[in-house]
C-alpha positions in Angstrom: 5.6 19.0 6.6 4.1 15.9 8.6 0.7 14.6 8.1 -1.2 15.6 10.8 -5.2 14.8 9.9 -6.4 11.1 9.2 -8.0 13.0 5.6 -4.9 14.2 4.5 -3.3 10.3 5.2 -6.1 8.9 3.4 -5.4 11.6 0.4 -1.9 10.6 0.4 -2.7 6.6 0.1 -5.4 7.1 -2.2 -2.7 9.1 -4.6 -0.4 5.9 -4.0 -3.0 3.3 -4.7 -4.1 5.3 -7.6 -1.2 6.0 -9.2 -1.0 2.7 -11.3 -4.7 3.8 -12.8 -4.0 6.8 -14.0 -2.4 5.9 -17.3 -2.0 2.9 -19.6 1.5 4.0 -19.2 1.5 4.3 -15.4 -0.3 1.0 -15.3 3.1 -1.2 -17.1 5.3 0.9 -15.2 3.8 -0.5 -11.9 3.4 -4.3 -13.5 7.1 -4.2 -14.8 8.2 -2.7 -11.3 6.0 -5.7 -9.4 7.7 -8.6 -11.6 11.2 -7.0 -10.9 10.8 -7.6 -7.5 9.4 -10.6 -7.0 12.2 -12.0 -9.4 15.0 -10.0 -7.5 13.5 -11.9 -4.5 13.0 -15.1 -5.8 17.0 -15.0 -6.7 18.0 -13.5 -3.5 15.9 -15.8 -0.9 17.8 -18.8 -1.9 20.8 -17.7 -1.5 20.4 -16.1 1.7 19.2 -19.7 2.6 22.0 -21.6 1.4 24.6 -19.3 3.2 23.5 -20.8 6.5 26.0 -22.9 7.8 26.6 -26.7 7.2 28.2 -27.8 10.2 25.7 -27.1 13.3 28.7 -26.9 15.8 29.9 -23.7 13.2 26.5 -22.0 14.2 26.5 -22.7 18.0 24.3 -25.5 17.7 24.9 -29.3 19.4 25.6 -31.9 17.4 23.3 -34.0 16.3 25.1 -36.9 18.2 24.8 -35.3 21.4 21.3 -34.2 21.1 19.9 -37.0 19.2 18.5 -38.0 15.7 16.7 -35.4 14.0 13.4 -35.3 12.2 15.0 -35.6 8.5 18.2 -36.7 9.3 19.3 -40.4 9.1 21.0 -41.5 12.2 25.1 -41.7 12.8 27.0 -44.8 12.1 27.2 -45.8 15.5 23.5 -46.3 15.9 22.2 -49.0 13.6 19.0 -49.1 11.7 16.1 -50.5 12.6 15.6 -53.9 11.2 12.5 -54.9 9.5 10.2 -56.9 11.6 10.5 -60.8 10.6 7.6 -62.1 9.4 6.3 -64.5 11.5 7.0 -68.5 11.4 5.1 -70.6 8.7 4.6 -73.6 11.4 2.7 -70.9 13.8 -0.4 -70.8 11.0 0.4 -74.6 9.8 -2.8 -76.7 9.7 -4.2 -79.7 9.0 -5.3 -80.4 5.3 -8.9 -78.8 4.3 -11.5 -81.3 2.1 -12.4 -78.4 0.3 -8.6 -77.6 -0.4 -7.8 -81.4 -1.6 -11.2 -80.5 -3.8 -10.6 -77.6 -5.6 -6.6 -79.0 -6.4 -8.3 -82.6 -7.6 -10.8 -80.4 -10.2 -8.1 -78.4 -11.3 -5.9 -81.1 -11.8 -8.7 -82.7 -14.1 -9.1 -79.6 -16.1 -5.7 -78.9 -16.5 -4.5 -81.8 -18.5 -7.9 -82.1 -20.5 -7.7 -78.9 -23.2 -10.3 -78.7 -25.4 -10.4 -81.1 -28.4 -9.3 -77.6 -30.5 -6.5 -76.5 -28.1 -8.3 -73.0 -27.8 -6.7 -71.4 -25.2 -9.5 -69.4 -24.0 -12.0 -72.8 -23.8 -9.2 -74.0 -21.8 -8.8 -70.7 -19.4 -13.0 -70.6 -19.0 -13.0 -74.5 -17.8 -9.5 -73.4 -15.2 -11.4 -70.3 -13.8 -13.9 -71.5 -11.4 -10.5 -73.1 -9.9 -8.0 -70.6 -10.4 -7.4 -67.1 -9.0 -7.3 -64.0 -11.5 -4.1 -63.4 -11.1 -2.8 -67.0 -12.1 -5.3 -67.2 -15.1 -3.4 -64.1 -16.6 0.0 -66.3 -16.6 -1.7 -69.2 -17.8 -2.8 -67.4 -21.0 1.0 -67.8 -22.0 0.9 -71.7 -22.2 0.0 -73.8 -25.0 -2.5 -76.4 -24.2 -0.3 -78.7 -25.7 2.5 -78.7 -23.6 0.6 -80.0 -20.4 0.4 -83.8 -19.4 -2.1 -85.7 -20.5 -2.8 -88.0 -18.3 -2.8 -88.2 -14.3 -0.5 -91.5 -12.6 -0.8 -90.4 -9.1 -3.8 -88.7 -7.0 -3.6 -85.7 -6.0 -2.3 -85.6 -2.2 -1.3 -83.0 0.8 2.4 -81.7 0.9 2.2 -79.1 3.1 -1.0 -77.5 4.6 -1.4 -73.4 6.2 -4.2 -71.7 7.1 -4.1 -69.6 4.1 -2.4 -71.6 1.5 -1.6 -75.5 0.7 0.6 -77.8 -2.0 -0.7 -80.9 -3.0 1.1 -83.1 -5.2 -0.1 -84.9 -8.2 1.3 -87.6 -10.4 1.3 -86.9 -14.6 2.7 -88.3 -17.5 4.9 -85.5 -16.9 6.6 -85.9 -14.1 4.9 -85.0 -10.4 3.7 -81.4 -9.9 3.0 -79.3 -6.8 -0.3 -77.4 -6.9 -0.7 -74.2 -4.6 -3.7 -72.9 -3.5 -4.4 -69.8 -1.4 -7.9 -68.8 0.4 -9.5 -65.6 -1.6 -11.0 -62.8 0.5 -14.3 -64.6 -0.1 -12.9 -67.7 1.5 -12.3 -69.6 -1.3 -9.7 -72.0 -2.1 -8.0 -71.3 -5.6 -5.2 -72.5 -7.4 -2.4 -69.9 -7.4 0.3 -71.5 -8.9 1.8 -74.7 -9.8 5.6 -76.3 -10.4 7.1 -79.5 -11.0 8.3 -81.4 -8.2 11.7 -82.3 -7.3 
């Protein structure tokens, strides 16, 4: 016989909503039921997923060559990639040598081939920093005092000269060696590397 009054619906519901309470028993019936389903459904979703076909011409659909690329979807061999923008020329920022640039390499050059008396790398590193960026100190914790020249033949000159970055050259006992400075953030020159020249 149908339900004909909102009371007797609202009896009805609160019989189904209450059934779970009734019992300790009633109450692991309803859990175990709940987990039963939503594994059933976690099992049965993907598959229903996966079923859907691979080739979009199969389901009706346009290629993806007619209609385009789609989001997600790397494009057909026919089309080429994008290529990656080239960076732009180093003469476009070249400029002319900077005083303070010449500066900084000449005082580094100084402290670089004069370790302490003790060869303590550290008392070596602390006279470098106020010349040399972070960065570069870390590598030069790796050298030995000992192996750098001793002496300077040659003054430190200009090589090449950028807006952000510059080689001088310097003569040493050693052989010549190119000094490279770039321009912190705080628009300093520092020394951030340095190799022997050719």
């Amino acid at each position: 016989m149908p339900i004909r009054t909102n009371r007797g619906r609202a009896a009805v519901y609160r019989r189904l909503w209450g059934w779970p309470l009734r019992s300790p028993r009633h109450l692991a019936a309803s859990i175990i039921i709940f987990v039963v389903v939503v594994v059933a459904l976690g099992l049965i979703i993907p598959r229903v997923l996966d079923r859907e076909p691979a080739d979009p011409s199969a389901a009706g659909q346009p290629s993806t060559s007619a209609q385009g690329t789609q989001v997600g979807q790397l494009p057909s061999s026919a089309t080429s990639l994008p290529t990656k923008v080239a960076p732009p020329s180093i003469s476009a920022s070249a400029a002319p040598p900077q005083a303070d640039a010449q500066l900084i390499a000449e005082l580094w050059a100084e402290n670089w081939i004069k370790p302490p008396p003790d060869d303590d790398v550290n008392k070596w590193l602390a006279q470098l920093r106020p010349y040399t960026t972070e960065e570069f100190l870390a590598q030069m914790a790796t050298i030995d005092p000992k192996n750098v020249p001793t002496k300077i033949t040659q003054k430190v000159k200009a090589k090449k000269s950028f807006t952000s970055s510059a080689d001088f050259e310097v003569g040493t006992d050693s052989g010549k060696v190119v000094i490279t400075l770039v321009k912190t953030p705080a628009n300093e020159w520092r020394v951030n590397s340095y190799t022997k020249a050719d």
